[in-house]
MIGU-916733 format. One record per residue: residue number from 1; residue in three letters; x, z, y of N, C-alpha, C in turn. Coordinates in steps of 0.02 Angstrom, whole numbers, plus 50000, padded with zeros to 5 digits. Atoms other than C-alpha are relative to their C-alpha. Example, Ala and Ser with C-alpha at 12.3 -4.5 7.8 and 13.67 -1.06 7.14 Angstrom:
residues 2
pos/code/nxx/nzz/nyy/caxx/cazz/cayy/cxx/czz/cyy
1/Ala/50045/50000/49941/50615/50390/49775/50045/50000/50060 $
2/Ser/49958/49997/49941/50684/50357/49947/49961/50037/50055 $
//
This chain:
residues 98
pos/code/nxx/nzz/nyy/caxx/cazz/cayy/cxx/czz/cyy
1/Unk/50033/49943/49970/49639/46128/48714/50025/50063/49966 $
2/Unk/50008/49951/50049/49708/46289/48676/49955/50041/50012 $
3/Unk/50061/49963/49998/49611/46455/48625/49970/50028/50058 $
4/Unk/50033/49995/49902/49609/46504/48817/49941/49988/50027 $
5/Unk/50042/50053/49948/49519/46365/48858/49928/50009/49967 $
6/Unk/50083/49988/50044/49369/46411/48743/49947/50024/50020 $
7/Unk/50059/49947/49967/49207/46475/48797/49985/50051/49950 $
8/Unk/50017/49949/50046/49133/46642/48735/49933/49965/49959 $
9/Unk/50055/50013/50050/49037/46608/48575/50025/49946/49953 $
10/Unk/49947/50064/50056/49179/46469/48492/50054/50020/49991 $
11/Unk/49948/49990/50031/49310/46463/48405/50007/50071/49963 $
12/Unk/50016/49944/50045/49385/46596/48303/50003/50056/50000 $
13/Unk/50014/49947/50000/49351/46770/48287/50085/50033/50032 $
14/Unk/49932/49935/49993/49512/46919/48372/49988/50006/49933 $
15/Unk/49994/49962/50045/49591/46978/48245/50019/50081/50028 $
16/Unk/49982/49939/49951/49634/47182/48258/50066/50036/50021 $
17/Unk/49934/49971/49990/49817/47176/48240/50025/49953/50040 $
18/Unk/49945/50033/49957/49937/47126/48391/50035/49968/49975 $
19/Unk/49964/50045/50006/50045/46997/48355/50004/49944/50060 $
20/Unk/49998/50075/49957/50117/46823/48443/49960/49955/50004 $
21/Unk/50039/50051/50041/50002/46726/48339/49939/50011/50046 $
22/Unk/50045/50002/49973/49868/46751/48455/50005/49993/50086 $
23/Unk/49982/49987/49939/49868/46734/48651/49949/50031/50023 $
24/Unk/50032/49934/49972/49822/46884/48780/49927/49961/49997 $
25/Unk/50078/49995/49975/49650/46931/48826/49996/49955/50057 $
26/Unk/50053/50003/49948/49562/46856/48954/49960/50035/50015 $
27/Unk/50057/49951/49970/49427/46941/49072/49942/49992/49975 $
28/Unk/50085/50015/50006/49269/46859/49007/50015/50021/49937 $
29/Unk/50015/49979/50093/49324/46887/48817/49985/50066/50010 $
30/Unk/50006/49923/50004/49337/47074/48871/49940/50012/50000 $
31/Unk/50060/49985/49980/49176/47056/48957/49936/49989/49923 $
32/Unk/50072/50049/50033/49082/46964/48823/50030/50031/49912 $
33/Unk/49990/49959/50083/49158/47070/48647/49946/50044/50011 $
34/Unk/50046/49972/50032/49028/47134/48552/50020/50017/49935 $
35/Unk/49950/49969/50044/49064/47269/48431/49932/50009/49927 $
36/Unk/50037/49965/50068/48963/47291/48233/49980/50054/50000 $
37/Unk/50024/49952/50024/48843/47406/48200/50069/50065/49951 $
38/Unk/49949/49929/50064/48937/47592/48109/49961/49988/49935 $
39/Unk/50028/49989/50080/48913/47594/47935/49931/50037/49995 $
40/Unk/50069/49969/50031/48762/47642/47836/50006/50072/50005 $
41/Unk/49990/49918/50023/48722/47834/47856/50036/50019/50100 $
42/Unk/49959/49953/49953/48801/47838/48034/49978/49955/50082 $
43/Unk/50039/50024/49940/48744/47810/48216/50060/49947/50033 $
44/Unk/49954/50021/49960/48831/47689/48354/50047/49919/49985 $
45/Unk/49970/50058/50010/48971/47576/48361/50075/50022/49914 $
46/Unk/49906/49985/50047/49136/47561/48214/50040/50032/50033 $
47/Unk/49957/49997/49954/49247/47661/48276/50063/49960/49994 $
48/Unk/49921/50033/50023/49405/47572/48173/50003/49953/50057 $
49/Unk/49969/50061/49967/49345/47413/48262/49995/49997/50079 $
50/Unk/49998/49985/49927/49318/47493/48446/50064/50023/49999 $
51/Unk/49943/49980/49985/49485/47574/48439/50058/49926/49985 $
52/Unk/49946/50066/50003/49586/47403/48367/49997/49945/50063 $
53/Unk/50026/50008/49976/49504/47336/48489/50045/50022/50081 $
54/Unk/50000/49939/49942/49538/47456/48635/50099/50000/49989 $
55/Unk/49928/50019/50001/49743/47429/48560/50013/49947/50003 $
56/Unk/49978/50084/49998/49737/47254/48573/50016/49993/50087 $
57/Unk/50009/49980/49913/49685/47296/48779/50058/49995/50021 $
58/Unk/49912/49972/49977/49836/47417/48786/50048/49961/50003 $
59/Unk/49946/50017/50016/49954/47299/48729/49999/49944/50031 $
60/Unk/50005/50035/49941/49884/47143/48847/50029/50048/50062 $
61/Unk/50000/49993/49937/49887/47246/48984/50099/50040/50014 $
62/Unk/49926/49985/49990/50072/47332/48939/50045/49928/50006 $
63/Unk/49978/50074/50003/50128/47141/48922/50013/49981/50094 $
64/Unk/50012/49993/49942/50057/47132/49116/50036/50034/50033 $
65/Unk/49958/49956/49963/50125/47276/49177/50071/49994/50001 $
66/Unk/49926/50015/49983/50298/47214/49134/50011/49941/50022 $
67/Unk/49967/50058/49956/50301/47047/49170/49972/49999/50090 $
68/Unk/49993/49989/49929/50240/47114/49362/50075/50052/50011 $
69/Unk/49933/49951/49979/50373/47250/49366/50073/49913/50004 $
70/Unk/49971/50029/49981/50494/47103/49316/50014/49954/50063 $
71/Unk/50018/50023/49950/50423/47006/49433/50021/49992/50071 $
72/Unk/49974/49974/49959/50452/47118/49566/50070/50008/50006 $
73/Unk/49966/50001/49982/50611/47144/49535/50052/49930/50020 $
74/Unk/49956/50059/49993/50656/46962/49533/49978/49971/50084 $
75/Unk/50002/49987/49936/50591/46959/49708/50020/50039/50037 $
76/Unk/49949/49955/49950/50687/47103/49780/50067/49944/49992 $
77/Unk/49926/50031/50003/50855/47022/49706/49995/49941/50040 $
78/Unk/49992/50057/49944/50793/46843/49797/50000/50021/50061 $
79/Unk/50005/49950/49926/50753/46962/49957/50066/49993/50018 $
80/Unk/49946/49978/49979/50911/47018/49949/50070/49965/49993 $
81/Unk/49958/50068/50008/51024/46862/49902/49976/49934/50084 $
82/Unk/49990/50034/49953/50931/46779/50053/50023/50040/50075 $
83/Unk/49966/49959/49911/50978/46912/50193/50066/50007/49995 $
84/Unk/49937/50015/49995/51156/46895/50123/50021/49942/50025 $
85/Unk/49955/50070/49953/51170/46709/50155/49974/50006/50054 $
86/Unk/50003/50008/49954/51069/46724/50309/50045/50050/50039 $
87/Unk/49953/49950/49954/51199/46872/50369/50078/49951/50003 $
88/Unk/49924/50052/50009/51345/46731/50311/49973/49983/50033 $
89/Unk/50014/50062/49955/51268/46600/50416/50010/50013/50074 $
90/Unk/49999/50003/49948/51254/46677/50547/50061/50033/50036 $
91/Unk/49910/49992/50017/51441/46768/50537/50010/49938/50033 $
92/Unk/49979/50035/50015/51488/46602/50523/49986/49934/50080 $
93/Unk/50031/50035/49930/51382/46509/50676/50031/50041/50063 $
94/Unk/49978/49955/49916/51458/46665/50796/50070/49966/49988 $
95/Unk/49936/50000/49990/51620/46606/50741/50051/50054/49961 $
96/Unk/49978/49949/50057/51654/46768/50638/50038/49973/49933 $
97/Unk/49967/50017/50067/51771/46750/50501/49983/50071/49945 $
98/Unk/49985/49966/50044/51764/46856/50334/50061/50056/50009 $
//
């Protein structure tokens, strides 16, 4: 089972620095992080650990945003590799030579 597969409330704690060593977010972890009281003397949430937090996001979701861009482009290039052979084929069925 990896950490994926975990429900919220097991296994082990995010850490706040990006690295490999960990795999992306999921939607429910997003949903279901809960952030420490601010220090003594000060209202709210941490900010250190709402902002590490809030860069961990960024850097799932820049991860996302490229492997769709790639994505996309690896579907234009098949697009456009199959309307070449279907423009050969059919060249080729009229009798058309090169």
């Amino acid at each position: 089972m990896s950490v994926r597969d975990v429900p919220p409330g097991q296994g082990s704690g995010a850490t706040a620095y990006r690295s490999s060593a960990y795999p992306s977010l999921l939607p429910w972890q997003v949903r279901e992080r809960r952030f420490p009281p601010a220090r003594l003397g000060r209202r709210g949430l941490d900010p250190d650990t709402v902002y590490a937090y809030l860069d961990r996001i960024a850097g799932d979701l820049a991860a996302v945003y490229a492997a769709l861009a790639d994505s996309r482009r690896e579907t234009a290039r098949i697009k456009d590799a199959l309307r070449r052979w279907q423009s050969e084929k059919t060249r080729l069925a009229n009798g058309e030579r090169r």
